[in-house]
PDB file of N, CA, C and O in Angstrom:
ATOM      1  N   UNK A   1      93.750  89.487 -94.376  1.00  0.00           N
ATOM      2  CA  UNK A   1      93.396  88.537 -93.332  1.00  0.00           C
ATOM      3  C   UNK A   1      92.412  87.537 -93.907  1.00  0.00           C
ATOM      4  O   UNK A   1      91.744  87.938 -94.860  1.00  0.00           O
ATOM      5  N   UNK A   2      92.201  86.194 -93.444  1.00  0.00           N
ATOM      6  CA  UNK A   2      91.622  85.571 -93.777  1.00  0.00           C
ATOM      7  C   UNK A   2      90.243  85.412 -93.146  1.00  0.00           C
ATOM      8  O   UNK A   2      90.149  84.746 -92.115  1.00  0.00           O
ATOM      9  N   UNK A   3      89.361  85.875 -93.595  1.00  0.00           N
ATOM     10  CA  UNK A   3      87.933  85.368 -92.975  1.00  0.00           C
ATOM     11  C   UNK A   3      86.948  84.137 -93.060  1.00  0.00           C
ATOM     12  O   UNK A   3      86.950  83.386 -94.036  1.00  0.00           O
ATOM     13  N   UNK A   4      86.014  83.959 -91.858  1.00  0.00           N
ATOM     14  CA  UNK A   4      85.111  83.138 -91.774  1.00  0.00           C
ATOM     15  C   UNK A   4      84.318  83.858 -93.065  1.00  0.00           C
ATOM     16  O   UNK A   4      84.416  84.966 -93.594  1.00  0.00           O
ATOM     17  N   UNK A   5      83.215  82.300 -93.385  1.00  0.00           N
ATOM     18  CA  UNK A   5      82.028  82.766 -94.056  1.00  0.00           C
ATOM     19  C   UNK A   5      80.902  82.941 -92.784  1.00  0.00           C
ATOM     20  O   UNK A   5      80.728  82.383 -91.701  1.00  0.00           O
ATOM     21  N   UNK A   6      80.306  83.932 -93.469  1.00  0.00           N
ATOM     22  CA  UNK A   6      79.004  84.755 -92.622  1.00  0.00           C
ATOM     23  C   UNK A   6      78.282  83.302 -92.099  1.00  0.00           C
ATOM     24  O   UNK A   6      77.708  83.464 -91.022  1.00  0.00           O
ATOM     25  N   UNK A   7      78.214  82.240 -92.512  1.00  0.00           N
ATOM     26  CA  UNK A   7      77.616  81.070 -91.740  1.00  0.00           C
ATOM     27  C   UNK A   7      77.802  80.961 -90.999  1.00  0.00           C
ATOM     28  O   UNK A   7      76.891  80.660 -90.227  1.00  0.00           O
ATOM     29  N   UNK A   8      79.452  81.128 -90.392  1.00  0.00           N
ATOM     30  CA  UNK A   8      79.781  80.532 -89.076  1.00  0.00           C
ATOM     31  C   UNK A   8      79.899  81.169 -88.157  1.00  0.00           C
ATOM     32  O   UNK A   8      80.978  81.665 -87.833  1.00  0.00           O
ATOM     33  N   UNK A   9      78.526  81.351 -87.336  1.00  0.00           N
ATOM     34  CA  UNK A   9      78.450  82.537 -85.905  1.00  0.00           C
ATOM     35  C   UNK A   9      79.317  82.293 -85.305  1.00  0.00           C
ATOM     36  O   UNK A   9      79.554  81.115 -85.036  1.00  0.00           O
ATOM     37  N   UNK A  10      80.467  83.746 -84.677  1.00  0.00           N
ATOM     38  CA  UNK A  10      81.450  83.855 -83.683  1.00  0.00           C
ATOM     39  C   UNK A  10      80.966  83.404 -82.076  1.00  0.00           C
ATOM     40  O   UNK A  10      79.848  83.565 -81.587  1.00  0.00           O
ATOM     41  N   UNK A  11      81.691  83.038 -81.688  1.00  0.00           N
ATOM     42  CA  UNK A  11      81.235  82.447 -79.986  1.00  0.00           C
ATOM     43  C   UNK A  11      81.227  83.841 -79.280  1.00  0.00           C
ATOM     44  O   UNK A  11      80.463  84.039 -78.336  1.00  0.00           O
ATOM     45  N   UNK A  12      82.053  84.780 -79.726  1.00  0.00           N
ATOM     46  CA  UNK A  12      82.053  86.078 -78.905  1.00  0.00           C
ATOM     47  C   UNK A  12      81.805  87.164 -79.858  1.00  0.00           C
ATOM     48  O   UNK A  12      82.312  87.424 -80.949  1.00  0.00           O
ATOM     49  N   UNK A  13      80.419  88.024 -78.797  1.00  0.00           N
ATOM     50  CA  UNK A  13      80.270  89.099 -79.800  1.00  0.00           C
ATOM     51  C   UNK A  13      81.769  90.201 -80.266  1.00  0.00           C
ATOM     52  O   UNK A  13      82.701  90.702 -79.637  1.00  0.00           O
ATOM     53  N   UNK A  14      81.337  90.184 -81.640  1.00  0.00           N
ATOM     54  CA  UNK A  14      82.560  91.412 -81.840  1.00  0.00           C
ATOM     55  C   UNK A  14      83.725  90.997 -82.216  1.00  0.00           C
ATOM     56  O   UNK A  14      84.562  91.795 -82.637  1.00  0.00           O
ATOM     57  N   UNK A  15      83.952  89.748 -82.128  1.00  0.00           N
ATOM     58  CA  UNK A  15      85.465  89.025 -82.596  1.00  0.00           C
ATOM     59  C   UNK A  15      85.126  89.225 -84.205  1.00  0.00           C
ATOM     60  O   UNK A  15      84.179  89.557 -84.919  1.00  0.00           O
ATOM     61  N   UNK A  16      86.736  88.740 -84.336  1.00  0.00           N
ATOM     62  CA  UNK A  16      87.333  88.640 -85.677  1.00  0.00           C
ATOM     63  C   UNK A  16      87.375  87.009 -85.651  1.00  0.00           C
ATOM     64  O   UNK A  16      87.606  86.204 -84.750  1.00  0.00           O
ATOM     65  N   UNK A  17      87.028  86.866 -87.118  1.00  0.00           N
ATOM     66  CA  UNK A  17      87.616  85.415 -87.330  1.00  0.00           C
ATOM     67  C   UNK A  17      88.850  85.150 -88.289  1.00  0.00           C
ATOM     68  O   UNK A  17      89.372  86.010 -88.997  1.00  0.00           O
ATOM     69  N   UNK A  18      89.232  83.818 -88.197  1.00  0.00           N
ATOM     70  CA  UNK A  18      90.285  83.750 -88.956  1.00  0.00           C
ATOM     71  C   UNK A  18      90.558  82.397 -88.926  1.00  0.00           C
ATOM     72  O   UNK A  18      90.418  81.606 -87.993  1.00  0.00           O
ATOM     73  N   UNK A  19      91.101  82.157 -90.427  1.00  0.00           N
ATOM     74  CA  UNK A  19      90.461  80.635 -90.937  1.00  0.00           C
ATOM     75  C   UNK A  19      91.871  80.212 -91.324  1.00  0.00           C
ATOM     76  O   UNK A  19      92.242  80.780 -92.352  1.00  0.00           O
ATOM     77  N   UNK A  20      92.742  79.396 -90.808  1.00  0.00           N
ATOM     78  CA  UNK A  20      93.884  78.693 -91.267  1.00  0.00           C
ATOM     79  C   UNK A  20      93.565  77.241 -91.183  1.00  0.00           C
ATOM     80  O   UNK A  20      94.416  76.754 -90.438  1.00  0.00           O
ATOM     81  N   UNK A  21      92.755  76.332 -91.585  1.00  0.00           N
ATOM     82  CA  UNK A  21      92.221  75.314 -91.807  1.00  0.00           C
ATOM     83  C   UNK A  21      93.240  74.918 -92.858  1.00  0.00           C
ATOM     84  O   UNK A  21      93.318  75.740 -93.770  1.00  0.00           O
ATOM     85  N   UNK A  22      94.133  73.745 -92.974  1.00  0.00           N
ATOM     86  CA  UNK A  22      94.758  73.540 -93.985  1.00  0.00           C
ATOM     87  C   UNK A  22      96.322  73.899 -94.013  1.00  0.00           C
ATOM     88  O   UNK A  22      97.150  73.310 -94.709  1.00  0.00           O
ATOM     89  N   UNK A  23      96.608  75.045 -93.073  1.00  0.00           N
ATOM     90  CA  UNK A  23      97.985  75.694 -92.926  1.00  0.00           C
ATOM     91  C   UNK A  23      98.660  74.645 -92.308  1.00  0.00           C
ATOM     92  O   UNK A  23      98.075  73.581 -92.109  1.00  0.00           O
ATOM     93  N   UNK A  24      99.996  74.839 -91.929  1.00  0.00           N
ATOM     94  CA  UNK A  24     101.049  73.970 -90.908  1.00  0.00           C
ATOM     95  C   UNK A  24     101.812  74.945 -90.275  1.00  0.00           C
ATOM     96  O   UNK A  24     101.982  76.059 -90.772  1.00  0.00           O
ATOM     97  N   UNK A  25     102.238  74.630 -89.312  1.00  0.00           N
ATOM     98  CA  UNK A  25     103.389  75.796 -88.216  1.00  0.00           C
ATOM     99  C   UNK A  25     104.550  75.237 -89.493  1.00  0.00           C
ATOM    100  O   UNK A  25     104.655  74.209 -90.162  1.00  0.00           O
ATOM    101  N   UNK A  26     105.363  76.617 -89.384  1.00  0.00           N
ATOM    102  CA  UNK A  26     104.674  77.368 -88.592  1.00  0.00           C
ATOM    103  C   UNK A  26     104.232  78.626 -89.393  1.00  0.00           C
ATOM    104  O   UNK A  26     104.779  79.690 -89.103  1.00  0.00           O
ATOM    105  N   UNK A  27     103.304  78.600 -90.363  1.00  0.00           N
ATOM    106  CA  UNK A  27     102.822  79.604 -90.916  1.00  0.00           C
ATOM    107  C   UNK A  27     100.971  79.608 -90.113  1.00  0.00           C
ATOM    108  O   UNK A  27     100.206  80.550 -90.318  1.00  0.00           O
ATOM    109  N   UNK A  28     100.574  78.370 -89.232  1.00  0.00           N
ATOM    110  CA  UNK A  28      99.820  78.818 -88.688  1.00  0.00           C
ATOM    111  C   UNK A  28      99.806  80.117 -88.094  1.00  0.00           C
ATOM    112  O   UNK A  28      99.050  81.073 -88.263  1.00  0.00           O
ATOM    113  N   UNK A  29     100.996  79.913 -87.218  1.00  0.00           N
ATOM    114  CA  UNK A  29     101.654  81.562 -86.229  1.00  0.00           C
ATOM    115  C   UNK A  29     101.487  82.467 -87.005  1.00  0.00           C
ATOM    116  O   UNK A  29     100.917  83.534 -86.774  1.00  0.00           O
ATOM    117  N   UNK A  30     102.178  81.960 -88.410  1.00  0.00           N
ATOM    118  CA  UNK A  30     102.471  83.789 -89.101  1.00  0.00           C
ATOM    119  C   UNK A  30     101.130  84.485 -89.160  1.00  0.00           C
ATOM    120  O   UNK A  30     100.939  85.672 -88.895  1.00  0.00           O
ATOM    121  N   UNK A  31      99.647  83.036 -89.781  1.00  0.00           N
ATOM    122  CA  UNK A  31      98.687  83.840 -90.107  1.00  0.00           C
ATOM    123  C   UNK A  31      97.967  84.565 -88.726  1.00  0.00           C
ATOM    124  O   UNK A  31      97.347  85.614 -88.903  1.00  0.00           O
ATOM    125  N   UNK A  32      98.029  84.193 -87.850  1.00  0.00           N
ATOM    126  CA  UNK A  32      97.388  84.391 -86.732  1.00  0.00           C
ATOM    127  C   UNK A  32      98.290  85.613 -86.557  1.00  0.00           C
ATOM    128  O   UNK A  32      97.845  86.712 -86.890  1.00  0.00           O
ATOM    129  N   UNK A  33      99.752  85.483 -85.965  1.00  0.00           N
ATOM    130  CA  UNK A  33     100.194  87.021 -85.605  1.00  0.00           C
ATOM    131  C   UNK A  33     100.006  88.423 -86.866  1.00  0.00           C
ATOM    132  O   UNK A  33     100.201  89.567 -86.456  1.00  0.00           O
ATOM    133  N   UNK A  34      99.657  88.214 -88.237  1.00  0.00           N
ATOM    134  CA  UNK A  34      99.271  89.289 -88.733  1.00  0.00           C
ATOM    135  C   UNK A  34      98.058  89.322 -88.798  1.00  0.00           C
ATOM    136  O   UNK A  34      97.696  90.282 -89.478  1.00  0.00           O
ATOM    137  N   UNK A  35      97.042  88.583 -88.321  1.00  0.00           N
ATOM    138  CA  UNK A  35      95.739  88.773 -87.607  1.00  0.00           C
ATOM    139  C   UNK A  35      95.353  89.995 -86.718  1.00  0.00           C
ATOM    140  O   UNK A  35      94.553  90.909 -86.917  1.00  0.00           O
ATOM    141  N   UNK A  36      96.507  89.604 -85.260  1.00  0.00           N
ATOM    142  CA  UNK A  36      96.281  89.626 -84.149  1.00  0.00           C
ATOM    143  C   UNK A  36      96.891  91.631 -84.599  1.00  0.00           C
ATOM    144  O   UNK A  36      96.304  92.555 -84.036  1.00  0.00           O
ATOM    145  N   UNK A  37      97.671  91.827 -85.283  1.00  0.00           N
ATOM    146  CA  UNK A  37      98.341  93.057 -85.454  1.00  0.00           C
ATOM    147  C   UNK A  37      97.570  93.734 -86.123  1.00  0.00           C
ATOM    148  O   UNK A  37      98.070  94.846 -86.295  1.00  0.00           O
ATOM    149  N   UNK A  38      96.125  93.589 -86.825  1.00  0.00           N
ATOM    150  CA  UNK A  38      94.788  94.132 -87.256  1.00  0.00           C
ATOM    151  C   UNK A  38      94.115  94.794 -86.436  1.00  0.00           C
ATOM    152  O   UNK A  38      93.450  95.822 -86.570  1.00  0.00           O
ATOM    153  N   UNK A  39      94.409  93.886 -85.234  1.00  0.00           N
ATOM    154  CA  UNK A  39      93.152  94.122 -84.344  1.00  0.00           C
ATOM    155  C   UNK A  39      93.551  95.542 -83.248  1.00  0.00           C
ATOM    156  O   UNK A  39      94.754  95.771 -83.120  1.00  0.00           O
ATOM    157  N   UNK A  40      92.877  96.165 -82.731  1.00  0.00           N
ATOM    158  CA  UNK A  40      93.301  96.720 -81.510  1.00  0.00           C
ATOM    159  C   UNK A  40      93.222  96.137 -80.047  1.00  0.00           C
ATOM    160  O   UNK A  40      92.461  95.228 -79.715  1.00  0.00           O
ATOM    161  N   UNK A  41      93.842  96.588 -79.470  1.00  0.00           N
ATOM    162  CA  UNK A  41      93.893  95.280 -78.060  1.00  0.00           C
ATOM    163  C   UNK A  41      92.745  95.755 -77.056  1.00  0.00           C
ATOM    164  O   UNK A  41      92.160  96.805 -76.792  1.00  0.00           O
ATOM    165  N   UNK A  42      92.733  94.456 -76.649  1.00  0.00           N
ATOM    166  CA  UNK A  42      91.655  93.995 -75.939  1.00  0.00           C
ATOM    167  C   UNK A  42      90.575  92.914 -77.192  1.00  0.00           C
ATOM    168  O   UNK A  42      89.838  91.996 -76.836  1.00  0.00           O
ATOM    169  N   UNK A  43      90.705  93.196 -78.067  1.00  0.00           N
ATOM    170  CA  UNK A  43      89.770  92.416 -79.522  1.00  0.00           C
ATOM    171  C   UNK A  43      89.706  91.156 -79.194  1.00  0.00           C
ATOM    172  O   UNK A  43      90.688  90.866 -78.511  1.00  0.00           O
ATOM    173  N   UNK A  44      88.882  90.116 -79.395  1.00  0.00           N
ATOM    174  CA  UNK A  44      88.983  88.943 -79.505  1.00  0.00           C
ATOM    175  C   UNK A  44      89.370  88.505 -81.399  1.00  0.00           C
ATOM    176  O   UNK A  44      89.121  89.115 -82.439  1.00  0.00           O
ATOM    177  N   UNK A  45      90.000  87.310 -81.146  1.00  0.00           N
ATOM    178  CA  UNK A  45      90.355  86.958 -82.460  1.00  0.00           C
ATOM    179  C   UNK A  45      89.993  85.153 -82.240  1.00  0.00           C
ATOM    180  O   UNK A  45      90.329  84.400 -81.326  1.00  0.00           O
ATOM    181  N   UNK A  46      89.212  84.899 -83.446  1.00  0.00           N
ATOM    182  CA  UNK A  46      88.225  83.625 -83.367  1.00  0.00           C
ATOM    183  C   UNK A  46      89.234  82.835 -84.237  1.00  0.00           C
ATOM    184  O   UNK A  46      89.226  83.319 -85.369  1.00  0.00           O
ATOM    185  N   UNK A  47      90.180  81.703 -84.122  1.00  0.00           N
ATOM    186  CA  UNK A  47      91.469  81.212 -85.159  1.00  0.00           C
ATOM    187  C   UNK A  47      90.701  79.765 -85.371  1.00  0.00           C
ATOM    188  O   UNK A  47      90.382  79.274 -84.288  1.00  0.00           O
ATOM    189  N   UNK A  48      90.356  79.024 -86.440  1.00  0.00           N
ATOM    190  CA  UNK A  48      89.892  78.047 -86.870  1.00  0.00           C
ATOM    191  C   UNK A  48      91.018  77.745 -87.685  1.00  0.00           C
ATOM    192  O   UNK A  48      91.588  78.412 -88.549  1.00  0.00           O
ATOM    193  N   UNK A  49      91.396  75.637 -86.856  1.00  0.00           N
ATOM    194  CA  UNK A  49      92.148  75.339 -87.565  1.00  0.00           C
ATOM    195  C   UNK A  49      92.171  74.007 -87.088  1.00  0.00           C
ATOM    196  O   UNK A  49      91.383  73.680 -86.200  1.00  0.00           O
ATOM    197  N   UNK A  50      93.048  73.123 -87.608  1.00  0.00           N
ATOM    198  CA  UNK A  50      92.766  71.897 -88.148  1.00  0.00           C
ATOM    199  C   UNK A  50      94.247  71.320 -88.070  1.00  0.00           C
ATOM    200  O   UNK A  50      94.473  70.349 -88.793  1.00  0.00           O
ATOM    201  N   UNK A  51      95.433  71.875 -87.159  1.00  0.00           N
ATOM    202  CA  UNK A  51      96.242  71.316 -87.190  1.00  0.00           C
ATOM    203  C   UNK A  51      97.031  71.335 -85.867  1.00  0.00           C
ATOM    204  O   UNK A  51      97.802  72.243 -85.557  1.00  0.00           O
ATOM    205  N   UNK A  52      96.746  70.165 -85.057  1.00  0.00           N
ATOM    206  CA  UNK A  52      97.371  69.542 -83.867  1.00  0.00           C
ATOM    207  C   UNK A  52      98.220  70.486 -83.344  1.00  0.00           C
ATOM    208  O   UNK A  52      97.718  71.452 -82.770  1.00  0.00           O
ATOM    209  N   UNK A  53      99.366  70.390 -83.433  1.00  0.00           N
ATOM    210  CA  UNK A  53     100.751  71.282 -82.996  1.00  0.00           C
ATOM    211  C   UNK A  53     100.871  72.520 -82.623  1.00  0.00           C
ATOM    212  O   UNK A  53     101.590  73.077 -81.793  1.00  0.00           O
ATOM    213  N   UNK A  54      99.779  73.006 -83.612  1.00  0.00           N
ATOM    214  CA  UNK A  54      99.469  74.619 -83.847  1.00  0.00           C
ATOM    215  C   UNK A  54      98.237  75.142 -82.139  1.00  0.00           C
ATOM    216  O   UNK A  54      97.838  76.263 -81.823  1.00  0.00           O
ATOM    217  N   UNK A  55      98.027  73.971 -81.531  1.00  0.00           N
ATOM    218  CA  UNK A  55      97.234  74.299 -80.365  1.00  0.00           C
ATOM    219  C   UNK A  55      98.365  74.649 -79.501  1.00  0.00           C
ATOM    220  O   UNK A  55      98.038  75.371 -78.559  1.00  0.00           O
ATOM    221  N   UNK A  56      99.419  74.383 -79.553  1.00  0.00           N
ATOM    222  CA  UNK A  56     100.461  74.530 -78.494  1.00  0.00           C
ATOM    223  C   UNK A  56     101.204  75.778 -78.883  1.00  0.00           C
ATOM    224  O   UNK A  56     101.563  76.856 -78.409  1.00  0.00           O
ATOM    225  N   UNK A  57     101.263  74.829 -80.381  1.00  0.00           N
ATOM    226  CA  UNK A  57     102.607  76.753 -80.847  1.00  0.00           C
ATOM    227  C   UNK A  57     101.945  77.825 -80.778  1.00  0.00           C
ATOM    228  O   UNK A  57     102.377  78.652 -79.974  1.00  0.00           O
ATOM    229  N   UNK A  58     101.132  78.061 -81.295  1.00  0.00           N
ATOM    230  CA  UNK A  58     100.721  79.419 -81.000  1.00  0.00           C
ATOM    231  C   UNK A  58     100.183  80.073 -79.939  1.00  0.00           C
ATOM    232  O   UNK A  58     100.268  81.301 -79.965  1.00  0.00           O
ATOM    233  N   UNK A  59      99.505  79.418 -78.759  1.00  0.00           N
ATOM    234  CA  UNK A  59      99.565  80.078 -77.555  1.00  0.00           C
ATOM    235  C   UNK A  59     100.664  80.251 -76.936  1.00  0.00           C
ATOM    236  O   UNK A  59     100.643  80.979 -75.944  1.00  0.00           O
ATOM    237  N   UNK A  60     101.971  79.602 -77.373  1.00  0.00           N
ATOM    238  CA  UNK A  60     102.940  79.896 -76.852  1.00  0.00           C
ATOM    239  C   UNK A  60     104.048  80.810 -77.414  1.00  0.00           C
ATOM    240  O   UNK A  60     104.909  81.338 -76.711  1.00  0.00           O
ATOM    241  N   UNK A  61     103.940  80.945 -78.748  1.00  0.00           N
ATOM    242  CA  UNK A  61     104.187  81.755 -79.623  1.00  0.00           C
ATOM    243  C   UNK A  61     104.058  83.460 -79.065  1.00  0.00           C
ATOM    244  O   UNK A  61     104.862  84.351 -78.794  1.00  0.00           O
ATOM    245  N   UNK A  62     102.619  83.313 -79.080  1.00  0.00           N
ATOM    246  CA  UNK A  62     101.796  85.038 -78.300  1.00  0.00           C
ATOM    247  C   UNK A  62     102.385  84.866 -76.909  1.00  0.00           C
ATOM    248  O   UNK A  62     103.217  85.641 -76.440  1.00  0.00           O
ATOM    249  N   UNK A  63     102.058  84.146 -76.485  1.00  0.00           N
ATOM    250  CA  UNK A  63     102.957  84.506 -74.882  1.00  0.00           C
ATOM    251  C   UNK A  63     104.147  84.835 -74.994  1.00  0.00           C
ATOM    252  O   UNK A  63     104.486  85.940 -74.570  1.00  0.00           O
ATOM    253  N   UNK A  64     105.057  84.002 -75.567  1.00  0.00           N
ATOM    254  CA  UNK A  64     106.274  84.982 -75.470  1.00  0.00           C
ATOM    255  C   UNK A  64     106.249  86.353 -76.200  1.00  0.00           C
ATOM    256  O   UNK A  64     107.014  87.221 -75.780  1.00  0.00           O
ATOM    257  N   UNK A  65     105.539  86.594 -77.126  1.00  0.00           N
ATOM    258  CA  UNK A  65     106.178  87.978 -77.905  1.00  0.00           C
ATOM    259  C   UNK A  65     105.102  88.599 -77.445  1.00  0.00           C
ATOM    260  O   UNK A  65     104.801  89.562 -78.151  1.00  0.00           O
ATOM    261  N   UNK A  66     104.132  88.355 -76.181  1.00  0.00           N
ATOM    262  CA  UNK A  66     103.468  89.283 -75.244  1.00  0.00           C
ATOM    263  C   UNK A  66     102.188  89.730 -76.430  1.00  0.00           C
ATOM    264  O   UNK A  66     101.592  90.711 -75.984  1.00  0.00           O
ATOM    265  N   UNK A  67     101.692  89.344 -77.614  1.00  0.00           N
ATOM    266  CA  UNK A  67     100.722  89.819 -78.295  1.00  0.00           C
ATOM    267  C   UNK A  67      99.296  89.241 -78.084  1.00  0.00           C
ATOM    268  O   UNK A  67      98.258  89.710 -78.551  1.00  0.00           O
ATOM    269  N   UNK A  68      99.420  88.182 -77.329  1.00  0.00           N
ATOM    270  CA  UNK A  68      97.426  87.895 -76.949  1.00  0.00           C
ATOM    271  C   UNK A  68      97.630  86.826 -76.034  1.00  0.00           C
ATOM    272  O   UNK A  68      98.628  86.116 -75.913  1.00  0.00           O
ATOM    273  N   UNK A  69      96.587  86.802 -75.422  1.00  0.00           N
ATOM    274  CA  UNK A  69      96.665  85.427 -74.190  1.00  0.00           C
ATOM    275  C   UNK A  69      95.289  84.677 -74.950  1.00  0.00           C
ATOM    276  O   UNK A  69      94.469  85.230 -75.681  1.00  0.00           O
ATOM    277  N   UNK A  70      95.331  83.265 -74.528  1.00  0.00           N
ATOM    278  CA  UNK A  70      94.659  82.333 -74.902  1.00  0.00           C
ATOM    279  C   UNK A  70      93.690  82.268 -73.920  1.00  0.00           C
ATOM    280  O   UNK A  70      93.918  82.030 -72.734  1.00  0.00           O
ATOM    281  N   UNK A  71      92.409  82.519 -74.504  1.00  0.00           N
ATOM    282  CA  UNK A  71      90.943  82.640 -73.803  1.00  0.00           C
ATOM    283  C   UNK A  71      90.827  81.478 -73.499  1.00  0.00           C
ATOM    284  O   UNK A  71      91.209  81.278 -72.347  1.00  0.00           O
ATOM    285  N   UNK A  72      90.229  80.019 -74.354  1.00  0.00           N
ATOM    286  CA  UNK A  72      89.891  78.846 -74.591  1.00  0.00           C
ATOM    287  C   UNK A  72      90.299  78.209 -75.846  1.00  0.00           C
ATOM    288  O   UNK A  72      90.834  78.769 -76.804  1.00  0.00           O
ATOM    289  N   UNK A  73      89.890  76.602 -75.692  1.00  0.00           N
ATOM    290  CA  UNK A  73      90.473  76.516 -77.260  1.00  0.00           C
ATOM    291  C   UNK A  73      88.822  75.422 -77.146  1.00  0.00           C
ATOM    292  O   UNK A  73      88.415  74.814 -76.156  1.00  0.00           O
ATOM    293  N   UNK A  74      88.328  75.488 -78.223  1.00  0.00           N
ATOM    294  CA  UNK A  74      86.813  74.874 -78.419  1.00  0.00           C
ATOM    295  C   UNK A  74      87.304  73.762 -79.486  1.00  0.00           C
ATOM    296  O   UNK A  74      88.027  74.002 -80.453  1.00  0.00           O
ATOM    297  N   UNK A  75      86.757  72.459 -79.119  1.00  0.00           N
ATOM    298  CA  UNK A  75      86.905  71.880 -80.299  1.00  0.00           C
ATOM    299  C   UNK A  75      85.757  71.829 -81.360  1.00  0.00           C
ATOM    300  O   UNK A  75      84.680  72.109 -80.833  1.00  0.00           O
ATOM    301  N   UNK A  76      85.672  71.586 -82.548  1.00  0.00           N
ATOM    302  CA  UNK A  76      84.652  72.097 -83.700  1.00  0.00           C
ATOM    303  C   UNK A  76      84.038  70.627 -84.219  1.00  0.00           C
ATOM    304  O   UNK A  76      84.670  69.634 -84.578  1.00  0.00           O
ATOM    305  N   UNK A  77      82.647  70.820 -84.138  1.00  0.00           N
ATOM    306  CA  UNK A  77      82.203  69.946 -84.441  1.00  0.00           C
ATOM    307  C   UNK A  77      81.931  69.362 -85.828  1.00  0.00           C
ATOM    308  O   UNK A  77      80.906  69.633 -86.453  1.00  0.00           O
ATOM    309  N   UNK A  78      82.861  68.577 -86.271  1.00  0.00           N
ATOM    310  CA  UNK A  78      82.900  68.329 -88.096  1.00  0.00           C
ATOM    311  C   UNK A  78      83.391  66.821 -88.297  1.00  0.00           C
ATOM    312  O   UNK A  78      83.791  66.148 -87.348  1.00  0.00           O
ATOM    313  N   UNK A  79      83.330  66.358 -89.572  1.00  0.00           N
ATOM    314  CA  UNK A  79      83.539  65.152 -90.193  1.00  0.00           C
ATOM    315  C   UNK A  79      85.227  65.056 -89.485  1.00  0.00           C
ATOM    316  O   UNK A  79      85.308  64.154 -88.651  1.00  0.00           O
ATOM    317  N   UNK A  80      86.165  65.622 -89.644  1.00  0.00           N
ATOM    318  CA  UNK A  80      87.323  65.828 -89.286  1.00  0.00           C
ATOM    319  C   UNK A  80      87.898  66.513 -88.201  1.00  0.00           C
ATOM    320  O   UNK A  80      87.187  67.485 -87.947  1.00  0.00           O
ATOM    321  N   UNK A  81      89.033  66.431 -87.319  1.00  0.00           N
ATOM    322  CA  UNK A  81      89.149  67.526 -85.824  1.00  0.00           C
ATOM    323  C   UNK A  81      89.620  68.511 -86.442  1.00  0.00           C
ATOM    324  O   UNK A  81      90.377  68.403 -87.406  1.00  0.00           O
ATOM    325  N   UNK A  82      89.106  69.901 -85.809  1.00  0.00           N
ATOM    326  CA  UNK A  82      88.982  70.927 -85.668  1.00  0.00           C
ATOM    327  C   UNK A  82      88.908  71.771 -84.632  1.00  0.00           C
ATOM    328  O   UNK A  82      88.160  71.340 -83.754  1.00  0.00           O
ATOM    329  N   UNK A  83      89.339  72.688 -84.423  1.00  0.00           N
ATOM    330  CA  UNK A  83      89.005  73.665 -83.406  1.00  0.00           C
ATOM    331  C   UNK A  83      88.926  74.735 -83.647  1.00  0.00           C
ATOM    332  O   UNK A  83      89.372  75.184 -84.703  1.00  0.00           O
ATOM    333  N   UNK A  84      88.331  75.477 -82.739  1.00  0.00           N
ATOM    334  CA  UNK A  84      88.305  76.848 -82.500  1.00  0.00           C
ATOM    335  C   UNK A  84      88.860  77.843 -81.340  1.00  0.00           C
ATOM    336  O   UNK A  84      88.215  78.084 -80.319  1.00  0.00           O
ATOM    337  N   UNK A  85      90.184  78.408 -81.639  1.00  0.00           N
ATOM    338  CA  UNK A  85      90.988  78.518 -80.769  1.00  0.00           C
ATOM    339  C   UNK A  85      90.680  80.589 -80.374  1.00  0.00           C
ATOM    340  O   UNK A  85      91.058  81.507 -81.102  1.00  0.00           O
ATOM    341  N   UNK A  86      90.023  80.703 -79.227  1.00  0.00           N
ATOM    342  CA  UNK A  86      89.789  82.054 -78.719  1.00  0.00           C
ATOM    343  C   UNK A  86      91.147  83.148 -78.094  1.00  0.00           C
ATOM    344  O   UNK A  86      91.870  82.990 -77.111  1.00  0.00           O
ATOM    345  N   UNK A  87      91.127  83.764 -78.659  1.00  0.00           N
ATOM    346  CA  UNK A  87      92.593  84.550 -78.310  1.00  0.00           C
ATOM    347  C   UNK A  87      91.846  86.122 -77.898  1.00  0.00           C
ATOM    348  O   UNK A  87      90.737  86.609 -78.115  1.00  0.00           O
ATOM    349  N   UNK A  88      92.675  86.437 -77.432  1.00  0.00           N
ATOM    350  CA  UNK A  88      92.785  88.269 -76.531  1.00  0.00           C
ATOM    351  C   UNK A  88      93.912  88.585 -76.885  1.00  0.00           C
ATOM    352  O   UNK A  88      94.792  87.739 -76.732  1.00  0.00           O
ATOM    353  N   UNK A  89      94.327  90.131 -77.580  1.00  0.00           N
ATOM    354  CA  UNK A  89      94.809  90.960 -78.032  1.00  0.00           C
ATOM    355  C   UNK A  89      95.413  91.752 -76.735  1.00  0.00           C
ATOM    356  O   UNK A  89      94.645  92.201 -75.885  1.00  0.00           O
ATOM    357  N   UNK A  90      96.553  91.871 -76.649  1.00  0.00           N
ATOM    358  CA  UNK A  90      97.316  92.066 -75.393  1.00  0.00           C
ATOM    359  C   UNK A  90      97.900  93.903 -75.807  1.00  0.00           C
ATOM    360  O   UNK A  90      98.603  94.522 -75.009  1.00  0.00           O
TER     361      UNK A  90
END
């Protein structure tokens, strides 16, 4: 799995992070669903990323194959857009 560096405090205690900054759908999905299959459910999973499309596909992605619902999606404050997309482990 891909991790945050220890710099970047999680918004929710106890989450996982996970850094696809740079990826494209749809291997955003892939990295996120072998994320989300780490975790045990109920987990939060913290997905940082940097690519438009991937705000849609992948909450819709997990909804259909029933593996996490979409908490919020935060946008990240940087030179470039970013976000920080909050997921629940179903």
């Amino acid at each position: 799995m891909l991790v945050m560096s220890s710099t970047n405090k999680p918004y929710y205690k106890n989450s996982s992070q996970l850094d696809i900054r740079g990826k494209v759908c749809p291997l955003t999905f892939v990295y996120t669903k072998l994320a989300l299959e780490e975790l045990e459910k109920g987990k939060i999973l913290e997905v940082h990323l940097d690519f438009p499309a991937a705000l849609k596909n992948i909450p819709e992605s997990c909804k259909r194959q029933n593996i996490a619902e979409l908490l919020e999606i935060k946008e990240h404050l940087s030179d470039k857009q970013e976000w920080i997309m909050i997921l629940k482990k179903l």
